[in-house]
BAGUKE-725198 format. One record per residue (C-alpha): x, z, y; residue in one letter. Coordinates in steps of 0.2 Angstrom, whole numbers, plus 5000, padded with zeros to 4 digits. Layout:
<sites>
@u->X&w->Z&v->Y&resn->A
...
</sites>
This chain:
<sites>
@u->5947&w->5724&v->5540&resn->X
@u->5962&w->5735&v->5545&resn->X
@u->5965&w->5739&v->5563&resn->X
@u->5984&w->5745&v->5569&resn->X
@u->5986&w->5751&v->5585&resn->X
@u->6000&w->5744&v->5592&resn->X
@u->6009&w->5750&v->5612&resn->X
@u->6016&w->5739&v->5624&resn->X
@u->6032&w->5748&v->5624&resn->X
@u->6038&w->5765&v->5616&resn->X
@u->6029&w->5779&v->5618&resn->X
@u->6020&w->5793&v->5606&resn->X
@u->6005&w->5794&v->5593&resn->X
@u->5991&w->5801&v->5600&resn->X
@u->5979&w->5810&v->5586&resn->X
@u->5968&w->5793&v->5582&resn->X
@u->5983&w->5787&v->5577&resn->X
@u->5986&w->5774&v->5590&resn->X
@u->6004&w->5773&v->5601&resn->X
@u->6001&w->5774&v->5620&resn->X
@u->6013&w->5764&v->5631&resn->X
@u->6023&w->5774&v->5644&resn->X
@u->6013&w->5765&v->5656&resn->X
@u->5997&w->5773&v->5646&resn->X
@u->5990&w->5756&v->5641&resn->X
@u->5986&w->5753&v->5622&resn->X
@u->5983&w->5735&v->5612&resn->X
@u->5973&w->5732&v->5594&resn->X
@u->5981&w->5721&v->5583&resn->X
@u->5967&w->5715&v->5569&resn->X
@u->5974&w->5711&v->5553&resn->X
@u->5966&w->5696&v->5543&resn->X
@u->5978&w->5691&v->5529&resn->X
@u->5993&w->5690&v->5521&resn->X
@u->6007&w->5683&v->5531&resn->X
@u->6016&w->5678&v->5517&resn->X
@u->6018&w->5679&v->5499&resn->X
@u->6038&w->5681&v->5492&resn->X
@u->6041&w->5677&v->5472&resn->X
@u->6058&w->5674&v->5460&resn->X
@u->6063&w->5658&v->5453&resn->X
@u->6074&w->5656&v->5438&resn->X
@u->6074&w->5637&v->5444&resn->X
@u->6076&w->5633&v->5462&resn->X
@u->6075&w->5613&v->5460&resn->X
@u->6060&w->5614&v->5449&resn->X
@u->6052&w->5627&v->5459&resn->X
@u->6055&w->5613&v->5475&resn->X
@u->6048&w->5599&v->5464&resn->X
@u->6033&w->5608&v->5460&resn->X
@u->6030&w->5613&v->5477&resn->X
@u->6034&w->5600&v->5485&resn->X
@u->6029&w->5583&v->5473&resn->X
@u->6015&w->5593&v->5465&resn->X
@u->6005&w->5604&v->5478&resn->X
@u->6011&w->5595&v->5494&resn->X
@u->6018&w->5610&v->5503&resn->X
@u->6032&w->5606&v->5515&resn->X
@u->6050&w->5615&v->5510&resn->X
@u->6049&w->5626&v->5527&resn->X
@u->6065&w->5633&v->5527&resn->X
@u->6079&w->5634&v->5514&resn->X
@u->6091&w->5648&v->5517&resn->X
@u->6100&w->5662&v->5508&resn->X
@u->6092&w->5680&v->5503&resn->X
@u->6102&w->5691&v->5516&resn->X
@u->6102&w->5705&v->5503&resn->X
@u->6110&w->5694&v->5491&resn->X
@u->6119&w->5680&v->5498&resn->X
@u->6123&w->5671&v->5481&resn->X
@u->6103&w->5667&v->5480&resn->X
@u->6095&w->5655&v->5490&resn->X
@u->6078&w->5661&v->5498&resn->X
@u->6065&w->5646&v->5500&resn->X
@u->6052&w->5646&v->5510&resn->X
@u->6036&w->5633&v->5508&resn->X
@u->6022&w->5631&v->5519&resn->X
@u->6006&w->5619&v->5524&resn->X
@u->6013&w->5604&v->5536&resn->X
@u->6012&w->5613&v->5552&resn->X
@u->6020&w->5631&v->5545&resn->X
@u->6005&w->5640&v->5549&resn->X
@u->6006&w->5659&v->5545&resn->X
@u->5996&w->5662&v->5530&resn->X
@u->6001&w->5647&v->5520&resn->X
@u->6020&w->5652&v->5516&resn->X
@u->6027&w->5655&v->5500&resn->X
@u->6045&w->5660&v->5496&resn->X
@u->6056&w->5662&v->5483&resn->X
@u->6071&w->5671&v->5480&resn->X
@u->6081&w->5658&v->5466&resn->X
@u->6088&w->5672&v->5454&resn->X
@u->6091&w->5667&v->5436&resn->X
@u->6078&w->5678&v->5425&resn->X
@u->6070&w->5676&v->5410&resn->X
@u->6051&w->5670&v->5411&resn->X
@u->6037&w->5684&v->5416&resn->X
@u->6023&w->5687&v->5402&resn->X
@u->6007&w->5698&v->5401&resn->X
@u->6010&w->5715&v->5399&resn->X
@u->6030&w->5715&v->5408&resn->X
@u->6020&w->5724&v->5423&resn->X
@u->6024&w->5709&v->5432&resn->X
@u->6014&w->5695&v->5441&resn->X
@u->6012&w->5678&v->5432&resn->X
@u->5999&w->5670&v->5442&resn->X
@u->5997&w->5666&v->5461&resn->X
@u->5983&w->5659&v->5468&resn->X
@u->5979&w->5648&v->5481&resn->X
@u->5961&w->5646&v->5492&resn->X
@u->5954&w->5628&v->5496&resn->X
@u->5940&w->5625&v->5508&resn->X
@u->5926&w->5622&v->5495&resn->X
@u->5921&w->5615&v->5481&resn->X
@u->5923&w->5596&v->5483&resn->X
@u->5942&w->5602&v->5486&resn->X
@u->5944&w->5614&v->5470&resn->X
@u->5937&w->5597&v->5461&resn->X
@u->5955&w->5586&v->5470&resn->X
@u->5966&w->5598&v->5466&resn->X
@u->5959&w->5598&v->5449&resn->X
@u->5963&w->5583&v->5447&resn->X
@u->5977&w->5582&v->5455&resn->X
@u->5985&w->5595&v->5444&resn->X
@u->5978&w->5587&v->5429&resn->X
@u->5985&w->5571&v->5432&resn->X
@u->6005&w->5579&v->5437&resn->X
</sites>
């Protein structure tokens, strides 16, 4: 697991790669996942359906990409927000990605065992 040292303040590198505060003091900050994951939609109310009606994620946060203000930028997350659920999407009209495009057509999701890889199974199955 990656380890950034991270200083209380502004101050310099030393040569471990670490910043030391001005007041000398230093913090770790462990890394253990991916905050977020961002993605394009061609389809902004399908995508929201999907999300929403399908996997049960709550629509977080629906806003604008700042880069490109005529998109919006969606933001889906478990019920409570929790960092590492979020998914966003930048809505974008674009043809759909297929193998070999150098592109990523699959994203996937981690449930907490077996007997919930066998609900959303049939959840899926049945949408």
């Amino acid at each position: 697991m990656p380890i950034i040292w991270v200083s209380g303040g502004a101050g310099r590198a030393n040569d471990a790669g670490s910043r030391a505060a001005r007041d000398g003091s230093e913090t770790t900050m462990q890394l253990t996942g991916i905050h977020h994951l961002t993605a394009v939609t061609a389809t902004a109310a399908a995508n929201h359906a999907f999300y929403t009606d399908a996997l049960g994620m709550r629509l977080v946060k629906k806003t604008v990409n700042q880069d490109d203000v005529s998109a919006y930028h969606l933001f889906y997350a478990d019920r409570r927000g929790s960092p590492g659920t979020d998914l966003t999407f930048f809505d974008w009209p674009t043809s759909r990605e297929r193998r070999g495009t150098h592109s990523i057509v699959r994203t996937g999701l981690r449930v907490a065992g077996l007997d919930a890889l066998n609900y959303w199974a049939e959840r899926l199955t049945a949408a």
